[in-house]
C-alpha positions as CSV (number, residue, x, y, z in Angstrom):
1,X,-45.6,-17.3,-24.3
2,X,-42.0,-16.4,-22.9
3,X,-41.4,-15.8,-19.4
4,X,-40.3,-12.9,-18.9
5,X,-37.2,-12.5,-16.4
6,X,-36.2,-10.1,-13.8
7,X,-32.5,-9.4,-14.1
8,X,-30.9,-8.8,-10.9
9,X,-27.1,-8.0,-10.7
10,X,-25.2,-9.3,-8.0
11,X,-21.8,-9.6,-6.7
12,X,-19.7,-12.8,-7.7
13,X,-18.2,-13.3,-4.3
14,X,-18.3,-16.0,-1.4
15,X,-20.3,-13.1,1.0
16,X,-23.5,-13.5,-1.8
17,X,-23.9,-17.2,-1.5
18,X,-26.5,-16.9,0.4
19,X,-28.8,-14.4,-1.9
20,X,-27.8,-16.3,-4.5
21,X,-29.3,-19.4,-3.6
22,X,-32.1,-17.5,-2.3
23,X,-32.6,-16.1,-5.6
24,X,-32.4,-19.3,-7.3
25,X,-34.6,-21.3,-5.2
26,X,-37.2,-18.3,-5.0
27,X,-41.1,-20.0,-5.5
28,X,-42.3,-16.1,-6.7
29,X,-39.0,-14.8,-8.7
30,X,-38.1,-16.0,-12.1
31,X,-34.5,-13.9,-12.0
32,X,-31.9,-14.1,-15.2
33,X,-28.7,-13.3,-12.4
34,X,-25.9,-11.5,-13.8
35,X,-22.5,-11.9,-11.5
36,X,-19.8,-9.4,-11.7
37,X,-17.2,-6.9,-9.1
38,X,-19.1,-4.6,-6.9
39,X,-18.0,-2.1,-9.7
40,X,-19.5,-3.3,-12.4
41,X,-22.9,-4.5,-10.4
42,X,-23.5,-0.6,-10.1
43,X,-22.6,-0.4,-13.8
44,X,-25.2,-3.1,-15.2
45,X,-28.0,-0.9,-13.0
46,X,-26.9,2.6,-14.4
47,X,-26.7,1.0,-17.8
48,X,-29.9,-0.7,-17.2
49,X,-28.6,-3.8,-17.8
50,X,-30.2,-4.6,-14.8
51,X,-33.7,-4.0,-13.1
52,X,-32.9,-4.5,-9.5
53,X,-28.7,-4.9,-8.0
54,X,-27.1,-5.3,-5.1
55,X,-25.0,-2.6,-5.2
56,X,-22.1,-0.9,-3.4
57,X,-22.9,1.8,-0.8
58,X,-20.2,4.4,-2.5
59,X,-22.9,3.6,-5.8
60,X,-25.7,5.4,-4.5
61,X,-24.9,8.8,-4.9
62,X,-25.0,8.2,-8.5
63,X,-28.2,6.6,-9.0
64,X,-31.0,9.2,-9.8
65,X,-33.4,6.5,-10.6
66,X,-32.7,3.8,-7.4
67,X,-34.4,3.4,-4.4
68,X,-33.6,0.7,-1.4
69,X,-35.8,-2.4,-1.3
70,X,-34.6,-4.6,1.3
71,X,-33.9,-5.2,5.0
72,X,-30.8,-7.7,3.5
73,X,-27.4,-6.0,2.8
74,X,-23.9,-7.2,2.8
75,X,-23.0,-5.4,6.2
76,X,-20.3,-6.1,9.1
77,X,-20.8,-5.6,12.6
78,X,-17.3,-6.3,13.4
79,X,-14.1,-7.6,11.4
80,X,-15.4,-8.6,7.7
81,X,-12.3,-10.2,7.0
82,X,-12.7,-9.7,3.3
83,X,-12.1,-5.6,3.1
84,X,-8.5,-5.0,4.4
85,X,-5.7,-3.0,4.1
86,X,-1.8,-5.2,4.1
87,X,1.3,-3.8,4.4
88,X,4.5,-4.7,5.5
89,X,5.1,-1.2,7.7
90,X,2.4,0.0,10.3
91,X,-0.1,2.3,8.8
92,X,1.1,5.4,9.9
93,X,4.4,4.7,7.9
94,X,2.6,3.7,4.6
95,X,3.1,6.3,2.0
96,X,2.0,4.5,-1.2
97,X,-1.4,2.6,-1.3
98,X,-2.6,0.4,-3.5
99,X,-6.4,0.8,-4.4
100,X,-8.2,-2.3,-5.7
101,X,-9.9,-1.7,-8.9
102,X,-13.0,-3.9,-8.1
103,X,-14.2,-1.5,-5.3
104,X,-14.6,2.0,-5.3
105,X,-16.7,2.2,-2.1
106,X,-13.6,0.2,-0.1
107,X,-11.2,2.9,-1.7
108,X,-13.9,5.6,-0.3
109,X,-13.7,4.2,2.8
110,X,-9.7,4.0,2.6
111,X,-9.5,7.4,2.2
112,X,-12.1,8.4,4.6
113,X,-10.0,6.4,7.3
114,X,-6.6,7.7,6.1
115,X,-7.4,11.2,6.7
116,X,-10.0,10.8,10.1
117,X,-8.1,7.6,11.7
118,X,-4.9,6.9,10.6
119,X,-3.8,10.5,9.6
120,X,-1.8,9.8,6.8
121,X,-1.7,11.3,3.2
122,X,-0.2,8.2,0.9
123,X,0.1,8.3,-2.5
124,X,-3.0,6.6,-4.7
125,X,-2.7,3.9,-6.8
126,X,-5.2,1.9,-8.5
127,X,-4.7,-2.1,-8.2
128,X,-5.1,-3.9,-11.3
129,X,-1.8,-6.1,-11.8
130,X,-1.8,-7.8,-8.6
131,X,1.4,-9.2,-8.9
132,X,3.1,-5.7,-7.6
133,X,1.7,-7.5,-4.2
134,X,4.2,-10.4,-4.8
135,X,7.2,-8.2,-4.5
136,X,6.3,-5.0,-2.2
137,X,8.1,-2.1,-1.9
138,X,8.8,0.0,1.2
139,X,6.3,1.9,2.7
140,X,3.5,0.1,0.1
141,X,0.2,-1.1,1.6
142,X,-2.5,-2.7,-0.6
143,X,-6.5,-2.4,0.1
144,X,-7.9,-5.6,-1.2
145,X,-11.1,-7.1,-1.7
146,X,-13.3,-9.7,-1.5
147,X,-12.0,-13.8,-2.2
148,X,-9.0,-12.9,-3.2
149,X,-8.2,-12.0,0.6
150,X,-8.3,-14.9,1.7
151,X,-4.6,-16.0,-0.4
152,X,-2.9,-13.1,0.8
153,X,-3.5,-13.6,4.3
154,X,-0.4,-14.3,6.6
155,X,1.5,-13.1,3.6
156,X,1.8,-9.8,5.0
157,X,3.1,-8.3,8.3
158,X,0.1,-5.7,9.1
159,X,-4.0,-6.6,7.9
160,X,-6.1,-3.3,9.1
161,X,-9.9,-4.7,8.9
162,X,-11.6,-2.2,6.9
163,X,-14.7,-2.2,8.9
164,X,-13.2,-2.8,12.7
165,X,-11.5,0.6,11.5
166,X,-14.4,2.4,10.4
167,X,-16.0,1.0,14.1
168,X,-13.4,2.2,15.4
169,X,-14.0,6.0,13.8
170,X,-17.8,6.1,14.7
171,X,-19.0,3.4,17.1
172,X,-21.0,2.4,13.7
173,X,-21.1,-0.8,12.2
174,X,-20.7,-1.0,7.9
175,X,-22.5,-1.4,5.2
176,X,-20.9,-2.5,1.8
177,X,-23.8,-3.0,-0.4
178,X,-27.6,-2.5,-0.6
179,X,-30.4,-4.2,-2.6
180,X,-32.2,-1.0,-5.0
181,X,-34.5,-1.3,-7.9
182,X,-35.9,1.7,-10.2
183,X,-38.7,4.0,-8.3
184,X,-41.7,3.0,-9.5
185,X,-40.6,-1.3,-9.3
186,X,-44.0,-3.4,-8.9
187,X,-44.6,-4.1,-5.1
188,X,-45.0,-8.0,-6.2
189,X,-41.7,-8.1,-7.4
190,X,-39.5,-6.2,-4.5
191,X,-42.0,-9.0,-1.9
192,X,-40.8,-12.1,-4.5
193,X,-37.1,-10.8,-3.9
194,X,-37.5,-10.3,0.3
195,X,-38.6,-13.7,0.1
196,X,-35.9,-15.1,-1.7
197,X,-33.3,-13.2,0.3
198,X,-34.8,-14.4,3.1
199,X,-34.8,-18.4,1.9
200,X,-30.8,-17.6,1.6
201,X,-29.9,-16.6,4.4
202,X,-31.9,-18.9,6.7
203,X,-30.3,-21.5,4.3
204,X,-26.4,-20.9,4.6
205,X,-25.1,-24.2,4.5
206,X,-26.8,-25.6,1.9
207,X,-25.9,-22.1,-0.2
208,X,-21.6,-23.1,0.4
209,X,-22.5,-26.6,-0.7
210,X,-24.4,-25.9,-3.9
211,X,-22.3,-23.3,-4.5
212,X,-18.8,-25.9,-4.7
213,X,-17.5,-23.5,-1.5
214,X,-17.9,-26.4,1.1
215,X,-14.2,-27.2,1.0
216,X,-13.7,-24.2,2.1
217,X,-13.1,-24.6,5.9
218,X,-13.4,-21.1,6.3
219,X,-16.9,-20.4,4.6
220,X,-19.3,-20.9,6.8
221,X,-17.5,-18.8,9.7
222,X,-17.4,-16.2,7.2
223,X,-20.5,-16.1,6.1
224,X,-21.8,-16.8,9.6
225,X,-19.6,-14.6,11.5
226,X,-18.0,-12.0,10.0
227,X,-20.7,-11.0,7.6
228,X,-23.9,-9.7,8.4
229,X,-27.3,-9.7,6.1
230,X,-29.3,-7.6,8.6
231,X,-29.9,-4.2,7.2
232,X,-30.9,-2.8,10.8
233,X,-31.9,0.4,11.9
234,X,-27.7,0.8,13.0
235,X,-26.6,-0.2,9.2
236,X,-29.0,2.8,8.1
237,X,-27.6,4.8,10.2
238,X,-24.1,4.0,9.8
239,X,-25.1,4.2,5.4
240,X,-25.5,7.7,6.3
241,X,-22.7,8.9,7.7
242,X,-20.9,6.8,5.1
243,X,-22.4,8.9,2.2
244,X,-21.8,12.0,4.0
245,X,-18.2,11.8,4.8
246,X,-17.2,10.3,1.4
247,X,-18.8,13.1,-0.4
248,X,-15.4,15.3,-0.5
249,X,-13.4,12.0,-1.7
250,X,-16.5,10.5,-4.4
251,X,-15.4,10.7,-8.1
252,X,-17.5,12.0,-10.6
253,X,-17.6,8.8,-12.8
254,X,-16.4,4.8,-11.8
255,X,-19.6,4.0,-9.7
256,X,-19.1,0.9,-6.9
């Protein structure tokens, strides 16, 4: 008789490494893994594609069925490194941004910032040819995400840290994504996934090098420093304010 799997959608990035090999390497979890943008982890679980994601925190408003599982998240306690805004002007003078396609809870949190922080009203653009970064014009900032930070640093004048700005605003540290499966999910299986989050983060190093990142000289930091798994009683916290202040800036469709 087939086995049959659990599918679990997670985000292809470095700051999931860990999980990854957690989930891999799991002793109680036989998991088919499907790896895509934050966006369209939220869209395999809404389309039921998936039975348990990690998905973005702007997501959750939009999932009837979903409940949180885990004490793991992809959080920040202070700079994340991987969320920023770039320009070439300071902040205050930026009056076009650029909005990276693969995130809509990093544009939620753009916004949120531009109008409670920064007090600006740019113009909105969504990011999906990235070579407009090549060439900037004046006045443009971009909000990128994930890996692909890591090329553009030093290429730009100005890098705001998405989440040392959101500390900034409330004192709070972030939450990007949270582990949810459908109400109802067998108790077994959400203890089988704990377990194998938990393998994954106690086993960093070994997650870079299996996962070809270990010539990265910058991975481990990263995922040892700048993010953070622990979904503490602060990340709750801070999740909540989150979802309430983006509620006047969250779209109606696009989930992540």
């Amino acid at each position: 008789m087939a086995v049959v799997k659990t599918r679990i959608a997670a985000v292809s990035y470095l700051n999931t490494v860990p999980f990854i090999y957690g989930i891999r390497h799991a002793d109680k979890l036989r998991a088919e893994l499907l790896l895509a943008p934050p966006a369209e982890c939220a869209r395999n679980f809404i389309d039921k594609k998936a039975d348990i994601a990690l998905v973005p925190a702007g997501a959750l408003s939009r999932m009837d069925d979903a409940e949180v599982i885990s004490d793991y998240c992809i959080g920040a306690e202070k700079s994340v490194r991987t969320v920023t805004v770039m320009s070439n002007v300071p902040i205050g003078e930026v009056s076009v941004l650029w909005l990276d396609s693969h995130s809509m809870t990093s544009a939620l949190l753009v916004k949120i910032l531009a109008e409670e922080l920064w007090h600006i009203r740019p113009r909105w653009k969504e990011l999906t040819d990235y070579s407009v970064a090549e060439h900037p014009a004046d006045g443009e900032g971009f909000l990128f995400i994930g890996d692909k930070v890591f090329g553009y640093e030093g290429k730009f004048r100005y890098t705001y840290d998405l989440a040392d700005c959101w500390r900034e605003l409330t004192g709070k540290p972030f939450v990007f994504a949270v582990w949810v499966a459908r109400k109802g999910s067998a108790p077994e299986l959400i203890d089988a996934l704990e377990e194998s989050l938990e393998l994954g983060v106690e086993r960093i190093w070994e997650a870079i090098v299996e996962s070809g990142h270990s010539e990265k000289e910058y991975a481990y930091t990263y995922l040892t420093e700048n993010i953070d798994f622990l979904f503490d009683y602060q990340k709750r916290q801070a999740l909540e304010l989150f979802r309430e202040k983006s509620k006047k800036f969250t779209p109606r469709s696009n989930p992540g």
